[in-house]
N, C-alpha and C positions, 0 to 999 in steps of 0.2 A: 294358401287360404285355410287348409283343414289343420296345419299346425296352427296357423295364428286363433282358430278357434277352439281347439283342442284345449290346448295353454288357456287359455281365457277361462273354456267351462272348469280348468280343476283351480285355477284361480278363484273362482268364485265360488266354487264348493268349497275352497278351504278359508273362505272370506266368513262364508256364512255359519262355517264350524266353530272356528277361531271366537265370531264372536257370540255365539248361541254357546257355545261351554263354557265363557267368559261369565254368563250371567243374565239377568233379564235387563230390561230399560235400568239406564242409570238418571241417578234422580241430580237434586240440582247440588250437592255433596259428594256425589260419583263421578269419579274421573272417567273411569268407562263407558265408554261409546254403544249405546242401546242398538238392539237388532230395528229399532223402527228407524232411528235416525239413518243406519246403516242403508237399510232396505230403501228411504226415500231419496238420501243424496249418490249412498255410491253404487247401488244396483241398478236402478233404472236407467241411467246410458249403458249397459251392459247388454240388461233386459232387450231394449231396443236394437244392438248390435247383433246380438242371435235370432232376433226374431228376423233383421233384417236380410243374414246370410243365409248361405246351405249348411243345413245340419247334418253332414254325412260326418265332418270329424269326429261327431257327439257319438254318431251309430259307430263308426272306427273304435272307439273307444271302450264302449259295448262289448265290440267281439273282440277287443281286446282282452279285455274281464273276462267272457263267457272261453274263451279257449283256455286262459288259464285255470277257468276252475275247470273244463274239461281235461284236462292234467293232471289235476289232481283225483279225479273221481277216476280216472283207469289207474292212476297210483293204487289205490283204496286196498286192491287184491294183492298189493304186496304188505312187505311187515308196517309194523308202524314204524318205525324208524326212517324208513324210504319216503311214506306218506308225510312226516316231518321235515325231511331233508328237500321233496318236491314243493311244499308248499313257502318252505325258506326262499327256492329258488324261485317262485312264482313271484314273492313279496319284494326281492330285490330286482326282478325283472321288472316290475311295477313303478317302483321304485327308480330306479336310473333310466326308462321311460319316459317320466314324470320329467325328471331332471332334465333329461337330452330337452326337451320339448321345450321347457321354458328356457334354458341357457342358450336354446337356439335362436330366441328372439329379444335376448341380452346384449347390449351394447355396452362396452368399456370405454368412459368419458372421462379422457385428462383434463385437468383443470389448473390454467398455475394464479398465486396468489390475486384475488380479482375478479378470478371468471367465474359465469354463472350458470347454470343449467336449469332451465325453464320446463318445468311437467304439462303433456296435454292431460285431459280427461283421462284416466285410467290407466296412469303410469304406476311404477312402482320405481323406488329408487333407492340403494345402498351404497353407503359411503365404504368402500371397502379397504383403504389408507389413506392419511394426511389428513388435513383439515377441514371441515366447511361449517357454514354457519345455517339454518333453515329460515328461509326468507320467506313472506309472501302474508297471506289472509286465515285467520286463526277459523278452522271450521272446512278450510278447505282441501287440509293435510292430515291424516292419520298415519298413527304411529303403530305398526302390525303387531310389532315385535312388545309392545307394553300394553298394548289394548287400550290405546286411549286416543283423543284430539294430538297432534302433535302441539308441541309446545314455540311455534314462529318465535325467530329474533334470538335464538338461543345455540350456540354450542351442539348439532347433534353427534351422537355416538358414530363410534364403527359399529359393521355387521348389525347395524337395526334395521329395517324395512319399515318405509314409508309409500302411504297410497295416496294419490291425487286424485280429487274430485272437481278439480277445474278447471277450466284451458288458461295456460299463460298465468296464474296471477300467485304461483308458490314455486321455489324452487331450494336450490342449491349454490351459496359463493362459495368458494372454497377462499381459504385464508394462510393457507401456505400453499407453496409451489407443488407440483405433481399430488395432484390428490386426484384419486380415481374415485369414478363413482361408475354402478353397475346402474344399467336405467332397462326397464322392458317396459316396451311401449315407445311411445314418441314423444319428442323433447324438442327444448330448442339450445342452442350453446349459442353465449353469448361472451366475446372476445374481449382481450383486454383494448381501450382504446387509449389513443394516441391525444392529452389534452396540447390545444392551442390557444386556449386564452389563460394561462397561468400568467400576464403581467394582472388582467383583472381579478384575479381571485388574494393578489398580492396587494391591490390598494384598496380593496374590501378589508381586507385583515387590518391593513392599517387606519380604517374606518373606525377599526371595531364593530364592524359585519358580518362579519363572516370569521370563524376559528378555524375550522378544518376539524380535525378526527386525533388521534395520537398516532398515527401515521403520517402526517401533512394534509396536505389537500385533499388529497384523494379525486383528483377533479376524474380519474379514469373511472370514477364507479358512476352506478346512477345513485339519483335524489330518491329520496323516500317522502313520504308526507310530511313525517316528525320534521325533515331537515329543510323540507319547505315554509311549512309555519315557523320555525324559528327564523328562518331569514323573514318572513313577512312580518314577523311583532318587531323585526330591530329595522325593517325597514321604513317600519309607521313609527318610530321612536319609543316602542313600548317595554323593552324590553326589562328595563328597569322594576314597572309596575307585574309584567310575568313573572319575574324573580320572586316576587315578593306571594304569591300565589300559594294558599294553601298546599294543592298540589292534589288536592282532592277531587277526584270525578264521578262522572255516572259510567263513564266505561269499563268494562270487566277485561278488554284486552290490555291492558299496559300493565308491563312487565320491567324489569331493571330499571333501567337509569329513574332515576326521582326528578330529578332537576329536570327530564323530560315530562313527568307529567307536569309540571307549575306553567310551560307552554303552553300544554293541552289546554288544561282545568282553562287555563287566563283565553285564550282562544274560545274556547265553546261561550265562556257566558258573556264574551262581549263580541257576540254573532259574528269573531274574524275567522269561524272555520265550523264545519257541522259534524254529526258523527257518518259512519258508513252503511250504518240502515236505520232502517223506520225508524226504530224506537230509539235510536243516539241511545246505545248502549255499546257497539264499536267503533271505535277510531280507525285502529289499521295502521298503525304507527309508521311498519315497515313497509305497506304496501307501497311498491313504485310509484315513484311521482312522472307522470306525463305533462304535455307542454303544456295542454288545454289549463289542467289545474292548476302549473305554476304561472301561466301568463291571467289566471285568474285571481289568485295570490296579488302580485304585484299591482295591477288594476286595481285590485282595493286599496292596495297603499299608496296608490295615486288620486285615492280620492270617489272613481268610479265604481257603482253599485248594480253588480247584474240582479239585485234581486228588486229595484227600480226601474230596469229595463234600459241600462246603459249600455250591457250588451248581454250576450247569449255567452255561458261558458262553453256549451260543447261548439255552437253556430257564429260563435262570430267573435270570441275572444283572439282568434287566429291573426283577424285581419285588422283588430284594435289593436293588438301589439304589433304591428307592422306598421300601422297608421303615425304610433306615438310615439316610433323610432326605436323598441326597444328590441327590436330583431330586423335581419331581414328576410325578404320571402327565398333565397339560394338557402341561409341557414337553418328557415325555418322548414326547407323540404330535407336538409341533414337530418334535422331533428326526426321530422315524421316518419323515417327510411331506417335510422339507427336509435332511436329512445333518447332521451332526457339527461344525459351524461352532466354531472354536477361544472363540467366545463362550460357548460352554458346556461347554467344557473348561475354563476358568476357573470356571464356577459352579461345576463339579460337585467340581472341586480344592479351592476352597473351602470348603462345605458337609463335603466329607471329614476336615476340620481339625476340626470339633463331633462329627464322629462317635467314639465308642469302639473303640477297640481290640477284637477279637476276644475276649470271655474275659474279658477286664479294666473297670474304670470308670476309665481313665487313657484321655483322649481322644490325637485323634493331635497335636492341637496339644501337647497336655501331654508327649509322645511326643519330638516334636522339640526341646522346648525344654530336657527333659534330657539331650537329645542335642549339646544347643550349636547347633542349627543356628540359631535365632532364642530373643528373651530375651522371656519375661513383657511387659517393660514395652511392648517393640517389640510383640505381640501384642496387647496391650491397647489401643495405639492407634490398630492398621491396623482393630480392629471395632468402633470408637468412628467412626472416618473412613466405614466401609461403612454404620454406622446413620444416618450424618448425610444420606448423601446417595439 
């Protein structure tokens, strides 16, 4: 207990130096993370964690200081050269002190090509060899080592330091095999999995539903939002008229791919998707997609409108896609137990193609194929291919 609080309080002495020397409030041109912003998102569960324990590590600490300047002050009567050479050794006793304390609440997490490492609250994480990519919600990661927002969806460095400000929702993939990452604090790792519906993510492809990645499938990763909405625009037939999409939004988080925003932009203004706060100024591209949201996805492109009170997304999208065959309740407690694996975003894509239309006995496969997007015969053979196998 008195280490894990020890480490904390020089953490956050060096939290609050790091970024008070950095500068004052950065404005809306400043990449730097202001001490207020600091102070509101990533102190106050801290604030709360020391008020909540015993502060004897804090006083440990204390007389750890106060002995060594008492070292120094009976040095005093000797030359000054002594009084230099004891105060050296005070600095590095401090010093590999410091170290021991936080290395002792360090955890070394292999990762091979796929997996992922999930930050709680008040983690810190460094990629210390190989690959990973920084996943998660822009606002909810900082980067120590540049003083700034971290930069989600991107490539990070080795030997940088990143802070979490939020349970579950930013992490780490790694994108090559054996990649270590140093984590202090609590985490979650999440394994490579094992897909089973690779015949449907193959007659999606042959739809022209679904691409995959330049990888393949990738069915062992999970979904993201981005890769939700674009299967729901090609699931309603729209994908065509997305292409053609400025590409221009009100969101300040999209990054890379282009052809990703013409999604977005085409989504936001024909109300097939919203942003991730009040003011729809964030999307969240990368944030994980969960079942709730993709069984809400497809329900629209069956026609059904939760914001008419067809059903409930978080209360009762569960049991509409169970209702309308496009999961069942054994797969659907996989899903709740293990996350949203793009393995069954292809089942459930699938399955959606036998279901009806809202209102109508015109299924959606019948739907698209009057719409040109794929023909009868092509249809007839990508479910002759799923039954064979």
């Amino acid at each position: 207990m008195r280490k894990t609080i020890y480490s904390l309080t020089i953490a956050l002495t060096v939290l609050i130096f790091t970024f008070t020397s950095l500068g004052g409030p950065g404005g809306a041109d400043d990449p730097l993370v202001s001490v207020e912003y600091l102070e509101k998102i990533f102190m106050s569960p801290f604030k709360i964690m020391l008020e909540d324990k015993d502060n004897d590590a804090i006083a440990d600490s204390k007389d750890f200081v106060d002995e060594s300047i008492e070292v120094i002050d009976n040095a005093a009567a000797s030359s000054v050269n002594e009084e230099e050479l004891v105060k050296t050794a005070v600095r590095k006793a401090v010093a590999d002190k410091v170290k021991s304390e936080l290395l002792s609440t360090a955890t070394n997490v292999n990762l091979l090509a796929g997996e992922k490492v999930t930050a709680r609250t008040g983690t810190k994480m460094v990629i210390t060899s190989g690959e990973a990519m920084l996943f998660g919600v822009k606002g909810d990661a900082i980067n120590l080592t540049r003083g700034g927002l971290a930069n989600v969806g991107t490539k990070a460095p080795l030997n940088t330091h990143y802070f979490f400000a939020a349970d579950n929702t930013s992490g780490f993939e790694a994108t090559v095999d054996n990649t270590n990452i140093l984590v202090f604090g609590q985490y979650k790792k999440t394994a490579l999995y094992e897909p089973v519906n690779t015949k449907y993510a193959q007659a999606l492809y042959d739809l022209g539903l679904f691409r995959g990645t330049n990888d393949g499938f990738d069915l062992h990763k999970k979904g993201d939002r981005l890769q939700g909405l674009i299967m729901l625009i090609r699931l309603m037939g729209y994908e065509d008229e997305a292409l053609a999409h400025s590409g221009q939004t009100q969101f300040t988080d999209l990054t890379g791919w282009f052809e990703g925003h013409k999604y977005i932009g085409y989504g936001y203004e024909n109300g097939i998707t919203k942003g991730t706060n009040t003011e729809n100024t964030t999307f969240s591209p990368s944030m994980e997609l969960d079942e709730k949201m993709y069984y809400t996805f497809v329900l629209r492109a069956l026609g059904y409108d939760d914001g008419a009170g067809d059903f409930h997304w978080e209360k009762t999208s569960e049991s509409k896609a169970v209702e309308l065959g496009l999961i069942t309740k054994a797969e659907q407690a996989e899903i709740a137990e293990n996350g949203l694996y793009r393995d069954y975003i292809v089942k459930i894509s699938y399955n959606a193609l036998k279901a009806k239309i809202k209102g109508t006995n015109q299924t959606l496969a019948q739907k698209l194929i009057s719409d040109g997007v794929f023909t009868q015969n092509t249809y007839n053979q990508v479910v002759q291919n799923v039954l064979a196998n």
